[in-house]
C-alpha positions as CSV (number, residue, x, y, z in Angstrom):
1,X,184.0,40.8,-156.4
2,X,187.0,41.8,-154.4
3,X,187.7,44.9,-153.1
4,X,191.3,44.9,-154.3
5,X,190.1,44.9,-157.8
6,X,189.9,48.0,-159.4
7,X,186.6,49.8,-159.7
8,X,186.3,52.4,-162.2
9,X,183.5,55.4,-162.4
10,X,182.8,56.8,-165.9
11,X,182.0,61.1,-165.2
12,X,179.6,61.9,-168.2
13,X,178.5,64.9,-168.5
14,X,174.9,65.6,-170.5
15,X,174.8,66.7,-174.4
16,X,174.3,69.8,-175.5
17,X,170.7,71.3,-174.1
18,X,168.4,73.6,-175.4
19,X,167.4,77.0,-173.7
20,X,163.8,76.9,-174.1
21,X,161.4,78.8,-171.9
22,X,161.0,76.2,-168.9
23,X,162.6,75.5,-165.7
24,X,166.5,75.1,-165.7
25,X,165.7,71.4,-164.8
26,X,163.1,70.9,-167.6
27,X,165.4,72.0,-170.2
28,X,165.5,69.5,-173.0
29,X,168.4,68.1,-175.7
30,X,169.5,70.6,-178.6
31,X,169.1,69.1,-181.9
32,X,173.1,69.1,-181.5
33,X,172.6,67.1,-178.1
34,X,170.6,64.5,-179.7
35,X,173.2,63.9,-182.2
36,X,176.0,63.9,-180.3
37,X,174.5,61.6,-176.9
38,X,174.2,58.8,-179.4
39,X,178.4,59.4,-180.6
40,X,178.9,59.3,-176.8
41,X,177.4,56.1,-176.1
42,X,179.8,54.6,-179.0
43,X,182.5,56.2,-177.5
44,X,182.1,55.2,-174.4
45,X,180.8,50.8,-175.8
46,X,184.3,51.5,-177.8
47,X,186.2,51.8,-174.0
48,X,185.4,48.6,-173.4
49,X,184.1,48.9,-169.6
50,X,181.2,46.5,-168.6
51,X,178.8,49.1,-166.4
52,X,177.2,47.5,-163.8
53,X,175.2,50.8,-162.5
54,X,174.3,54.2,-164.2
55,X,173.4,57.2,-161.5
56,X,171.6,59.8,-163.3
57,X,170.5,63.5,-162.8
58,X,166.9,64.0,-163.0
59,X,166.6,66.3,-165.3
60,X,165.5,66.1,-168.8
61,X,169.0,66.6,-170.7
62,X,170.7,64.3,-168.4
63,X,167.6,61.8,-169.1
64,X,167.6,62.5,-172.6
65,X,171.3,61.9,-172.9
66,X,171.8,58.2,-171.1
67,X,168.5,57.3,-172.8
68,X,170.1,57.5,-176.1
69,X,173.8,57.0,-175.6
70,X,172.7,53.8,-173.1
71,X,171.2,51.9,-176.7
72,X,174.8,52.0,-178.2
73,X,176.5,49.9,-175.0
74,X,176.7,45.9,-175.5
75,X,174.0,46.0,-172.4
76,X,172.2,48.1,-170.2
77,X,173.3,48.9,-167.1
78,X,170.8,49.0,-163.9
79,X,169.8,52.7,-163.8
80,X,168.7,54.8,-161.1
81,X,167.5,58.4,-161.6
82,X,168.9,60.6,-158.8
83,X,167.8,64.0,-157.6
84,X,170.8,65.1,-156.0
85,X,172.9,64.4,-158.8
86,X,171.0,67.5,-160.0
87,X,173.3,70.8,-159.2
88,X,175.3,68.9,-156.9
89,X,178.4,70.1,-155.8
90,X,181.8,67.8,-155.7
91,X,181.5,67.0,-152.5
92,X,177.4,65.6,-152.5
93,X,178.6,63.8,-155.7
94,X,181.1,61.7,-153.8
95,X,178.3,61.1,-150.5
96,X,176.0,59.6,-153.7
97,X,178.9,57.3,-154.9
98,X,180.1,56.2,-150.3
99,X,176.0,54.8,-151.4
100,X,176.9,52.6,-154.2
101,X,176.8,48.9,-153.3
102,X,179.8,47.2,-153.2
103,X,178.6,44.3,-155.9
104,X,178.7,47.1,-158.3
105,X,182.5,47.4,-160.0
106,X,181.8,50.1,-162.6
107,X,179.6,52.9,-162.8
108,X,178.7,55.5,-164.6
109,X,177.9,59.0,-162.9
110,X,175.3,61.1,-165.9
111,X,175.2,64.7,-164.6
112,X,176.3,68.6,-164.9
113,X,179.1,70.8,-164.7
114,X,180.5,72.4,-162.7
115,X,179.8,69.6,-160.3
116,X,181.1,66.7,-162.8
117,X,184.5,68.2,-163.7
118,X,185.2,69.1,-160.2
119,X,184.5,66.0,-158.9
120,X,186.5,64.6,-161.6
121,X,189.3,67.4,-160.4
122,X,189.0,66.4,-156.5
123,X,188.6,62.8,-157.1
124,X,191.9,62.3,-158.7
125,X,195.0,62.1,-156.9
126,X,196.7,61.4,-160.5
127,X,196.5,60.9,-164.1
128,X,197.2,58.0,-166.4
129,X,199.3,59.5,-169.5
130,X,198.4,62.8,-170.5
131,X,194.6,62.2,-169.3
132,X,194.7,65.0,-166.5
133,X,196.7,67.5,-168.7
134,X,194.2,67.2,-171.6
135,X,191.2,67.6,-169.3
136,X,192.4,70.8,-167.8
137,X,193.3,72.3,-171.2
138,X,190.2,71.8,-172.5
139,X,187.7,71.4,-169.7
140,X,184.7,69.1,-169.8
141,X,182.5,69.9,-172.7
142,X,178.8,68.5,-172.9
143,X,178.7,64.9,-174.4
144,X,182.7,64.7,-172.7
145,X,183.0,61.7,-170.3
146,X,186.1,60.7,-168.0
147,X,187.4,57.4,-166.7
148,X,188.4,57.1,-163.3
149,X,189.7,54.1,-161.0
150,X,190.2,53.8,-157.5
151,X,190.4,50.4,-155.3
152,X,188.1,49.6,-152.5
153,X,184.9,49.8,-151.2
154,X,182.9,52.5,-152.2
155,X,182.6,54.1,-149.1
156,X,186.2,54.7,-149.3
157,X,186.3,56.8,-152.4
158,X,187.0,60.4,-151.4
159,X,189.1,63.0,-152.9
160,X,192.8,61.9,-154.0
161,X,192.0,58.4,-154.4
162,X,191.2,57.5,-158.1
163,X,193.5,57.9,-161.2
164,X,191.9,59.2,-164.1
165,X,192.5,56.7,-166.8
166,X,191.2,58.2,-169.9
167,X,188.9,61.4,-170.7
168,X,187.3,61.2,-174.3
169,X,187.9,63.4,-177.1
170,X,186.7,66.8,-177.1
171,X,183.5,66.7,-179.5
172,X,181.6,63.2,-180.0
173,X,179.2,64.9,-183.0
174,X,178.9,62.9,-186.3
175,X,179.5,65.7,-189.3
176,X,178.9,64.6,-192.7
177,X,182.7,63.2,-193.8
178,X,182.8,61.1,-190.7
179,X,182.0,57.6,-189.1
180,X,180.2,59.2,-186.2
181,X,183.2,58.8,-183.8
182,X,184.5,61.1,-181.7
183,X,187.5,63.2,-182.4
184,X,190.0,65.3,-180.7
C-alpha cells in the first residue's frame, strides 16, 4: 500500500464492565456489556472499513468486548493482545500505534478511557462534519468507537495529524422495540 493513501484507526472503547470483587484488570462484561459489544461490532461491520489489525488491552472487558463484537465484522482482523494498551495514557497509546507495521492500512485500537478519548482528543488536528463537536458533548461512553484518518507511515502519526471522520452513536444496546442498531 502507499503511504499517501489514507490509513484510518477505529478508537473503541470496552462495553460496559462489571464491578465484581477482583482486580481492576480482571473485571469482567456486565450483562449490559455483553449486549451492547455485539451492537458495536454491527456498528462498526455497518462503517464499512476493512480492518487489517486489532490492538487490544489485556484485560478481561476489553477481551470480552472485541471477542464478541469481532464475530459481527465480514472478517477477522489479525489481533494482538497488548499490555500497555492497559491504563495507558495518550501519549503511550500513540508509541503503540509509531509500532504498527506499515502493510497494515486500518486498525482498530480496543481499550479504556480516559486514555482512548484523549488520544482521540490529541490525535485530531480536525473533525469531519460535526464528528468532533458531538464527541465533546457527549464524551466517549463504553461500547462508543471513533474513526480517525491520518496519511503516512505509522511512525508519523502524532498528535494533530488525523481527522476524526465519524464517532458512533451514543448507546449501541439492542432494547426490545429495536433492530439492535445503535442510536443517537
Amino acid at each position: 500500500m502507499s503511504v499517501a493513501e489514507p490509513r484510518r484507526i477505529v478508537l473503541f472503547r470496552h462495553a460496559k464492565a462489571d464491578w465484581p470483587q477482583v482486580s481492576d484488570h480482571e473485571r469482567p462484561l456486565a450483562e449490559r456489556g455483553r449486549k451492547d459489544a455485539p451492537v458495536a461490532g454491527r456498528k462498526l461491520a455497518d462503517s464499512g472499513i476493512d480492518l487489517d489489525l486489532a490492538l487490544c488491552s489485556t484485560s478481561a472487558r476489553t477481551r470480552e468486548t472485541w471477542k464478541l463484537a469481532v464475530h459481527e465484522l465480514p472478517h477477522r482482523p489479525r489481533t494482538v493482545y497488548e499490555e500497555r494498551v492497559y491504563e495507558a495514557s495518550p501519549g503511550e497509546l500513540i508509541a503503540v500505534l509509531n509500532e504498527t507495521p506499515d502493510d497494515v492500512r486500518n486498525a482498530v485500537l480496543i481499550g479504556h478511557n480516559p486514555g482512548i478519548q484523549g488520544l482521540a482528543d490529541v490525535l485530531s488536528g480536525q473533525a469531519e462534519g460535526d464528528a468532533g463537536e458531538r464527541m465533546a458533548r457527549r464524551g466517549f461512553p463504553t461500547s462508543a468507537f471513533a474513526v480517525l484518518s491520518f496519511t503516512g507511515p505509522w511512525k508519523s502519526l502524532e498528535p494533530g495529524t488525523a481527522t476524526t471522520r465519524s464517532t458512533s452513536p451514543r448507546r449501541c444496546s439492542p432494547t426490545p422495540s429495536s433492530t439492535g442498531r445503535c442510536s443517537n
